[in-house]
N, C-alpha and C positions, 0 to 999 in steps of 0.2 A: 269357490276360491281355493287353489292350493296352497299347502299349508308354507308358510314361510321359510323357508334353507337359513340356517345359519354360514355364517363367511369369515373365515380365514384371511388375513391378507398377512404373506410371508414376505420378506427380503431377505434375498443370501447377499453375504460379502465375506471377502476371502482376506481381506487387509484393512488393516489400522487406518493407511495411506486414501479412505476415501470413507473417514469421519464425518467428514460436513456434508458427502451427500447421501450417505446413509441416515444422517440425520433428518435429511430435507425429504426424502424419500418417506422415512414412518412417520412425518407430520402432516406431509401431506395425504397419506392417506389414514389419517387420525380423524384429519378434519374434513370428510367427505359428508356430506347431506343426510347420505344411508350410513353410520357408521361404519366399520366393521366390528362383529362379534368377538374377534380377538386378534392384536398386533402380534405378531409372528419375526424376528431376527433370528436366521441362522447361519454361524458364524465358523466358515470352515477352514479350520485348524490354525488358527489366529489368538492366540491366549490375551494377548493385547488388545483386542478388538471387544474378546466379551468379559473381560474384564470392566472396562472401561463402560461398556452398553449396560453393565449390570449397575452399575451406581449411576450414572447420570443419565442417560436416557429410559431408566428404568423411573426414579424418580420425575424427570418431567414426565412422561409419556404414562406412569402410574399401572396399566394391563398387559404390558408390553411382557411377552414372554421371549427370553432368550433362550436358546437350544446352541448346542454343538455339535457338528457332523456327527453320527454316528455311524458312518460307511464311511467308500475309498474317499480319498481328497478329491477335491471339484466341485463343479456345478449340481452334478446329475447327483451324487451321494449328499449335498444338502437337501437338493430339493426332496431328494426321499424321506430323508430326515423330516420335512415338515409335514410331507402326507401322512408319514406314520405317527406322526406326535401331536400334529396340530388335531383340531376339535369340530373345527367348521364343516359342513354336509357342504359346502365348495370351500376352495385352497384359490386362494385369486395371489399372483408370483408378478411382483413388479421388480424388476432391477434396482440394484443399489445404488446405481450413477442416470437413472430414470426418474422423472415423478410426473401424476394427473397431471394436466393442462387445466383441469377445472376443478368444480367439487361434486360433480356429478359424475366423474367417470365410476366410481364401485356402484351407483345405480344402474348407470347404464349395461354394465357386464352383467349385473344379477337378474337384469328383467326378463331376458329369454329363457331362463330356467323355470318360470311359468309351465311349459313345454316339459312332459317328463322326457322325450325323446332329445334333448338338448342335452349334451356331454359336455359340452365345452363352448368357451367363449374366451372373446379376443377384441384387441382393437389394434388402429395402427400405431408406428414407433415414430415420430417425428425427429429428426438431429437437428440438436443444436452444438453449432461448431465452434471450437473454442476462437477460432480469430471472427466468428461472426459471419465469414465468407465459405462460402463451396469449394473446397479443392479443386485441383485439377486433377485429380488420382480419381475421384469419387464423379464422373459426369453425370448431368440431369439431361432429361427429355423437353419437349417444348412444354409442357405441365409442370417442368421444374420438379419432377419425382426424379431420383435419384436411381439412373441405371444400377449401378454395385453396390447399392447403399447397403443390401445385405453385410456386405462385408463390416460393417460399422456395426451390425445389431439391429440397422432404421427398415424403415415399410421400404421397398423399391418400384420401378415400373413392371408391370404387367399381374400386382396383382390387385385381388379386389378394390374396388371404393365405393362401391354400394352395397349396404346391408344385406346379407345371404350366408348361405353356406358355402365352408372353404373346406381342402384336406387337413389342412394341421393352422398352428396358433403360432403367433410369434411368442420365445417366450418371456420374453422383457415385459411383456402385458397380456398376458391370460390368464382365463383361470378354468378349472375342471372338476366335474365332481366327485370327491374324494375317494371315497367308497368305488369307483370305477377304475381309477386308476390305479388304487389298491391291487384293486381284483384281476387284473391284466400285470402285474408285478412290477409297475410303477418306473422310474427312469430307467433307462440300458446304463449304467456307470463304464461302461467301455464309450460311453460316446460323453461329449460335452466339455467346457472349457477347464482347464484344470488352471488356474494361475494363470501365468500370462501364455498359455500355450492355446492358441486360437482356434480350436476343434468347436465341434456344434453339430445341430439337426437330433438333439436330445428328444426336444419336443417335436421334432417333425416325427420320429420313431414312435414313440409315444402315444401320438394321436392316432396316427394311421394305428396303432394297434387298437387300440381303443374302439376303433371305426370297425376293426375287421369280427373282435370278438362279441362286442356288444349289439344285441342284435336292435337295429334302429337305430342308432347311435347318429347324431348330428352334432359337428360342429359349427357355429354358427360366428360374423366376420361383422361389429358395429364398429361403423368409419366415426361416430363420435365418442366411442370409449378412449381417448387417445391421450397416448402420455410423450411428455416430452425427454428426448434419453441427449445425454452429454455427452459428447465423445471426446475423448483425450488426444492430444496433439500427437500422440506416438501413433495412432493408429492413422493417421493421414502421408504417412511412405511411402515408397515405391515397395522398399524390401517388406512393409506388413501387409498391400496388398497381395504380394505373390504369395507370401506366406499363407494367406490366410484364404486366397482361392486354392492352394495348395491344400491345407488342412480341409477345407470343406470338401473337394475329391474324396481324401482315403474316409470323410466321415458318411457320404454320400453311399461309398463302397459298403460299409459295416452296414448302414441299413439298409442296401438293397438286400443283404445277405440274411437280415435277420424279418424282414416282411418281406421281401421280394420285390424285385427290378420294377414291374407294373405301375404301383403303389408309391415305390420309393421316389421315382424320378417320371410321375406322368405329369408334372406341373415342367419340371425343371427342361423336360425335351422343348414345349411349348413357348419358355424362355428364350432358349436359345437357338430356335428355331425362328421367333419373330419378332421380340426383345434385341438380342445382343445385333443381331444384323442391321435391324435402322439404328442402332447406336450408331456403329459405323460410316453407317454411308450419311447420314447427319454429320459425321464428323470428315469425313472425307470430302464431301462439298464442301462443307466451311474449308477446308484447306485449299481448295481451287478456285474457290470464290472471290480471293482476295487477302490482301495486309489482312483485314479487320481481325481480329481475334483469331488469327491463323494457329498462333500458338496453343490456344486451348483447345482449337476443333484436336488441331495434332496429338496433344495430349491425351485427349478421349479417347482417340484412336487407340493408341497404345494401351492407355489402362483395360480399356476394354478385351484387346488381343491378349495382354497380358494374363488376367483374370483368368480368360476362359481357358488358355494355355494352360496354366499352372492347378485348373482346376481338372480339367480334363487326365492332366497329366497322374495327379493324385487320386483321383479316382482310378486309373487303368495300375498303378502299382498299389491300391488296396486290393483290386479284384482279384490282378496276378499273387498276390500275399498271398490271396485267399482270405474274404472277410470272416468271421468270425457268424455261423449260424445258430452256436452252441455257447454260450460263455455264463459270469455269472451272472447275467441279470437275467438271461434266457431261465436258467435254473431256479430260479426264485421264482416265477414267475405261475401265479395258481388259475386253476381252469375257473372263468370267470362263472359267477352265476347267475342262473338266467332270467333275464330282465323281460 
C-alpha cells in the first residue's frame, strides 16, 4: 500500500463582495467524506475579507488557515502563496464562487495519486446560471455541453468525459503535487485573472510545464470529481464575451512563448478545427430551417464568430508584442529534481 499524501484544499478570493460563497465554498469542502488535512483561504489584498475570515470563519470552521497574497496581486501570486505556505504533499484549488456537487469529490481527486507517476488531478466545472437558464451568448451542443463555456471558468465541448489523461486541469477544481510544482517554479504571475480583468490559462502553463520537466509526469481527468461553479450575471454580455476571448488570445500568446507553440495550443487547434465549425453550421441550419428558435440559432452564430474573432485577434497582438519568454516567474523558476 502507499503511504497516504496529506491534502491541502485552498480557496483564493480577491473580495469582501463574495462572502457567502467563499463561505459555502470552505464548508463544503470541510465536510467531504475524506476530510481535508488542512482548510486553506487566501485572501488577495482585501483587508476586509481576511479580517473578517479571521474571526468568523475561523471560529466556525476552527483549522481553517488564512494566508495573505504574498506576491503580485491576482490569481497566479495567491495561488503561489498557498503552494508555498500550505502543508499538504497535494494543494487541491477550488474556486471561491465554486463548491463539490457531492461529499466525495476530495476522494475522488485523491485516489489516483496511488500512482507515483500521477502529478495532477482534475474534474469538470458544471455552470450554474444565475437566471437558471443558458444564455444566448454562451451556446450548448446537442449534449447540452456548453460551446464557450470556457469563457465562464465551466468544462466545454470537445473536451474529455471519460476518465484518462488530459494536457492541463481546469483550475476552479484541481489539484497537484506540491512539491512538483514547487520545483518547476510554481504559477507564471504574468498570466491569470487579476480582479476583474479576465486573463487566464495560469494553470494550463503550469501543467504543461510540469509534464515537460517532470520525467513521467501524468496528469489525470475524473468526470465525477465535479464541482458546481456560479457565474455572475456580468459575465453573460456581449461586451465580457469579446472581452474575454480577447484576454485569453494575448494569454494563449504568453504561453506559447514561455513552453512553446506545440504544447501551448495542440488542444486549442483541435478545437477550432472541429469544435467551433459544427457550432456554426448547427446554428446556421437552425436559421434556415424555420421561425422556431431562429433567434438563438442566430445568436450562436454570432457568439461563436465573435469568440473566436476576438480570440484570435489577441492572440496575433500578444505574438506581434512579442510574448514574454523570460519574465518573473521564468526567473524564479529552479531545475526540477529528478523523480
Amino acid at each position: 500500500m502507499p503511504e497516504a499524501l496529506s491534502v491541502s484544499v485552498v480557496v483564493c478570493s480577491y473580495t469582501v463582495q463574495r462572502w457567502d460563497q467563499v463561505g459555502q465554498a470552505l464548508r463544503a469542502a470541510a465536510a467531504q467524506q475524506v476530510p481535508p488535512d488542512e482548510l486553506v483561504l487566501v485572501v488577495d489584498h482585501d483587508d476586509e475579507l481576511a479580517a473578517r475570515a479571521r474571526t468568523e470563519l475561523l471560529a466556525e470552521l476552527g483549522t481553517l488557515v488564512v494566508l495573505t497574497n504574498e506576491h503580485a496581486r491576482g490569481l497566479s501570486g495567491a495561488r503561489n502563496t498557498a503552494l508555498e505556505r500550505a502543508t499538504g504533499d497535494v494543494v487541491v484549488f477550488l474556486d471561491d464562487d465554486a463548491r463539490p456537487t457531492d461529499d466525495q469529490w476530495l476522494g475522488r481527486l485523491l485516489a489516483p495519486y496511488d500512482d507515483p507517476q500521477v502529478s495532477g488531478v482534475g474534474g469538470p466545472v458544471h455552470p450554474v446560471w444565475p437566471t437558471g437558464r443558458r444564455p444566448a451568448t454562451l451556446p450548448a451542443d446537442p449534449d447540452g455541453c456548453g460551446v464557450l463555456d470556457w469563457v465562464v471558468g465551466c468544462s466545454f465541448s470537445g473536451q474529455p468525459v471519460a476518465p484518462g489523461p488530459v494536457r492541463s486541469l481546469m483550475g476552479c477544481n484541481m489539484s497537484l503535487r506540491r512539491a512538483q510544482a514547487l520545483a518547476v517554479g510554481g504559477f507564471a504571475e504574468e498570466l491569470g485573472r487579476v480582479g476583474h480583468t479576465p486573463s487566464g490559462c495560469e494553470e494550463t502553463e503550469l501543467c504543461i510545464r510540469i509534464t515537460q520537466s517532470v520525467c513521467g509526469a501524468r496528469l489525470v481527468f475524473d468526470p465525477a470529481a465535479a464541482v458546481a461553479h456560479e457565474v455572475a450575471p456580468d459575465r453573460l454580455t456581449w461586451r465580457y464575451l469579446r472581452g474575454r476571448g480577447y484576454a485569453e488570445g494575448m494569454s494563449k500568446a504568453v504561453v506559447s512563448g514561455l513552453v512553446g507553440t506545440d504544447d501551448a495550443l495542440c488542444e486549442e487547434r483541435s478545437y477550432v478545427a472541429r469544435v467551433l465549425p459544427r457550432a456554426v453550421t448547427r446554428g446556421l441550419r437552425g436559421v434556415v430551417a424555420g421561425p422556431r428558435r431562429r433567434r438563438d440559432h442566430a445568436a450562436s452564430v454570432v457568439a461563436v464568430s465573435l469568440c473566436l474573432l476576438a480570440t484570435a485577434l489577441g492572440y496575433l497582438r500578444g505574438r506581434a508584442a512579442g510574448a514574454p519568454a523570460t519574465t518573473a516567474a521564468s526567473r524564479r523558476r529552479r531545475r526540477p529534481e529528478p523523480s
